[in-house]
N, C-alpha and C positions, 0 to 999 in steps of 0.2 A: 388718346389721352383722356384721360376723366378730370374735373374740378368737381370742388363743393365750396360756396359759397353762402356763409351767414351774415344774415342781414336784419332789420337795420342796425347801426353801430349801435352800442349797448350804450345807457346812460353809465356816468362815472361816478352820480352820488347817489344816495340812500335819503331822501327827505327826513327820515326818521330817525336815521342816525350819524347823517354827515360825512360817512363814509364810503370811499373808494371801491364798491361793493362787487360793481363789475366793469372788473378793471383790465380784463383783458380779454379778448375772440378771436376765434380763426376765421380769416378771413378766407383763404383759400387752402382749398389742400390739390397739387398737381400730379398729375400720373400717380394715384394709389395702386397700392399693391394687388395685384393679381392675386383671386384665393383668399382674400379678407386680410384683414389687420393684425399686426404682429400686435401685442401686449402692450401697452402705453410706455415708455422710458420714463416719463416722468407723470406721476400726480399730484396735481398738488394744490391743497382745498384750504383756503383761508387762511392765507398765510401774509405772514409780514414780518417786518424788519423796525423797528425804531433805534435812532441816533440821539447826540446830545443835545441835537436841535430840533427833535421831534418825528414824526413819522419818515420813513425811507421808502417805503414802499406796501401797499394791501390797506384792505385783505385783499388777498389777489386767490384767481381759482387760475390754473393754467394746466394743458394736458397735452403733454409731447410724444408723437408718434414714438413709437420702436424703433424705428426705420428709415433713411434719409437724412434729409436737411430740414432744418425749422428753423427759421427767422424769426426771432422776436425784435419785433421793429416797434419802435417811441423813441419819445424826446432825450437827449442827451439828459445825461446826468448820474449820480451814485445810485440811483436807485435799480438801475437794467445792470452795474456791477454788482452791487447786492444782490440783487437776483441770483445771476451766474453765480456768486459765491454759495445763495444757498444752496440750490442745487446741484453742485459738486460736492456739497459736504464740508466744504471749508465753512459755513455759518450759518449753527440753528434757526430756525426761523423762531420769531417771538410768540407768534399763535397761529393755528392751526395744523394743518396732518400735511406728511410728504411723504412719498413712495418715489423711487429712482433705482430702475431697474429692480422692483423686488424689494428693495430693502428698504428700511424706515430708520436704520440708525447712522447719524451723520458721520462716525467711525468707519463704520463699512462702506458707507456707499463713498468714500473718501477715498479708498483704494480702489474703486471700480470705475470712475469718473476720471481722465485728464482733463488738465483747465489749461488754457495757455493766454494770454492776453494780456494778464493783472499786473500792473507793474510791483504792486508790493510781494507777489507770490513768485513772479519768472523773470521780469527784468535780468536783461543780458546786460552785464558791466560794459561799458564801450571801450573801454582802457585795455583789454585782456584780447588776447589772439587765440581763436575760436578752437585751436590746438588744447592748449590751457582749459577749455569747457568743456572739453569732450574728455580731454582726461581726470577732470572732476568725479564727470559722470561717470567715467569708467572705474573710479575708482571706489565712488558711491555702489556699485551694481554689483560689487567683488566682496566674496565673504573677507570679513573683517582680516580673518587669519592670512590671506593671498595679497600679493605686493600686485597692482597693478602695473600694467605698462601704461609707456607713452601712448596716449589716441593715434593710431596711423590712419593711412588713405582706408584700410578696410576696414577699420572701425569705424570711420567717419560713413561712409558708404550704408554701413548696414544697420544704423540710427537714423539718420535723414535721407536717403534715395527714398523711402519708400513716402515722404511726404515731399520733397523734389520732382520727383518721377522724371523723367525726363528734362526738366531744367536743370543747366549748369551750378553744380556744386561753388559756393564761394572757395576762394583756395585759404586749405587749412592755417594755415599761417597770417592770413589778416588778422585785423584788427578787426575788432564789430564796430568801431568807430568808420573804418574804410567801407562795409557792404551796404548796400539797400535797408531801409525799413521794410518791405517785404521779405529779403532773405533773413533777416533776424526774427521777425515774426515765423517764418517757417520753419528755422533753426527751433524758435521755443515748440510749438509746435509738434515739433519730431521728439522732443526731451520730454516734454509731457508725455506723450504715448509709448515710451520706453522709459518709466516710474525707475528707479534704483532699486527701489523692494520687489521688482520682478510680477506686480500683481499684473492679472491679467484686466488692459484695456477693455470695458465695457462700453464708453458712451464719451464723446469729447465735448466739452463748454468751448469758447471762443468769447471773450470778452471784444465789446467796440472795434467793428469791422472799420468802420471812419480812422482809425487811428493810421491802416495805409492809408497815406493821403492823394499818391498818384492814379489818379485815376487807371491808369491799364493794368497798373498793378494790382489797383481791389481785383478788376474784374479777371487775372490770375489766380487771387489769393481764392476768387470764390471756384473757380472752377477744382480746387486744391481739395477744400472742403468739400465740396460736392463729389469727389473721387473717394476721400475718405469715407464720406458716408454710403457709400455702396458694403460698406463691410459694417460698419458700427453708427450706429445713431450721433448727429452732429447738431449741434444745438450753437447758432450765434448770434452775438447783439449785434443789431444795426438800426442806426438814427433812422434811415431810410430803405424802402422795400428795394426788392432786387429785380429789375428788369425783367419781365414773363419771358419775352422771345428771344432772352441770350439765355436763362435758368427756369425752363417751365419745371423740372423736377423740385420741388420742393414744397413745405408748408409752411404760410407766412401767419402771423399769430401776433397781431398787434396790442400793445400795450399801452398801460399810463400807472408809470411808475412813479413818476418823481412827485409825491405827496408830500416832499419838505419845499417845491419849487412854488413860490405866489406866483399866480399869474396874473396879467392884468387885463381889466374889462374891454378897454380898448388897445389893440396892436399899434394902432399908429400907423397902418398901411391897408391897402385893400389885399385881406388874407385871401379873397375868392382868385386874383392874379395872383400872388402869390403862387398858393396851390396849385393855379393852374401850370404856371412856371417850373415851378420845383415837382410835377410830377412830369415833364414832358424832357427833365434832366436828372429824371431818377439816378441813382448810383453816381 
């Protein structure tokens, strides 16, 4: 196994101009590819976001392997959804240059990106019986002129198994209110990478890995992803980094987004325990 390691952490202002200049580095890259490096998935050079309350995020410079899993690990907040939003294409950034996958127009690279995570974008109703979604989606995927059928066991099967893999399918007929927050996450998940306009999957986003909250569950949810990304580049937020000796494959790539977040001079606690704390119960 190979790592690379950059060091020391980058400052977060610009004396000169007050801003967020570098605002994010990789920290580690694990098991790189044999044979050099695939093409970057993402570039992307100064860029940012602003809201009604002021800055979201950047400039930020950030650059996502081709290949595997990449953590973008910071502090909670709109700013690491922002992110992910602009980089699947769902939201221009305000200034500077992006490339994702090749392309630089948020249209295209819109079809080439799955996102799944965003409750305004995938949110699963809880009220509806996962039958009901699937024959949405079925219906969404069929030229306009064709009468879709009901979702059965083998349409259900050949949308989600392949991001299930061997865990037990929830049975067609619950409610999303009855299963897991991880099987509804993976349910979105599977819908994302089977688009209704048929484009072909290039690259998946993952919004707030925190949002499973059971802990065995994240460390399911990641090995999920980390299986996806053997085939396509996977890219997801998490508050916190991912344990090295349960997922040495990956590239973690820590951030500081939340540029509308005040912080304050004093925490109010001894941060050096803290940290010490909270990285010895990583994930």
């Amino acid at each position: 196994m190979s790592s690379t390691r950059t060091d020391p952490t980058p400052d977060r202002n610009d004396a000169s101009t007050g801003k967020a200049v570098t605002s994010s580095h990789t920290v580690e890259q694990h098991n790189l590819h044999e044979g050099g490096e695939p093409h970057p998935a993402v570039i992307a050079r100064d860029i940012s976001a602003r809201g009604g309350e002021g800055p979201v995020y950047g400039p930020l410079d950030v650059t996502v392997p081709g290949g595997g899993l990449t953590v973008l690990s910071g502090r909670g907040g709109g700013g690491r959804t922002a992110l992910a939003l602009t980089i699947s294409g769902r939201m221009k950034p305000r200034t500077g240059t992006l490339e994702v996958l090749g392309e630089t127009k948020p249209s295209v690279i819109r079809k080439r990106v799955a996102i799944a995570g965003v409750d305004d974008i995938d949110l699963l109703d809880r009220d509806v019986r996962i039958r009901v979604i699937l024959t949405e989606h079925r219906a969404w995927s069929a030229p306009w002129i064709m009468w879709a059928p009901r979702a059965d066991r083998d349409y259900y099967e050949s949308v989600c198994r392949p991001v299930f893999g061997e865990r037990d399918l929830p049975p067609l007929d619950a409610y999303v209110s009855q299963i897991s927050g991880l099987d509804r996450l993976l349910i979105r998940i599977a819908l994302a990478l089977r688009p209704a306009n048929g484009e072909e999957v290039g690259m998946l986003v993952m919004d707030d890995l925190e949002q499973v909250h059971e802990f065995d569950d994240r460390l399911i949810l990641v090995t999920v992803l980390s299986r996806i990304a053997e085939d396509i580049p996977v890219v997801v937020n998490a508050v916190n980094r991912l344990p090295d000796d349960f997922l040495p494959d990956h590239t973690l790539i820590e951030l500081f987004t939340d540029a509308s977040h005040l912080q304050p001079s004093h925490a109010g606690s001894d941060l050096d325990r803290i940290h010490r704390i909270a990285k010895e119960a990583e994930l």
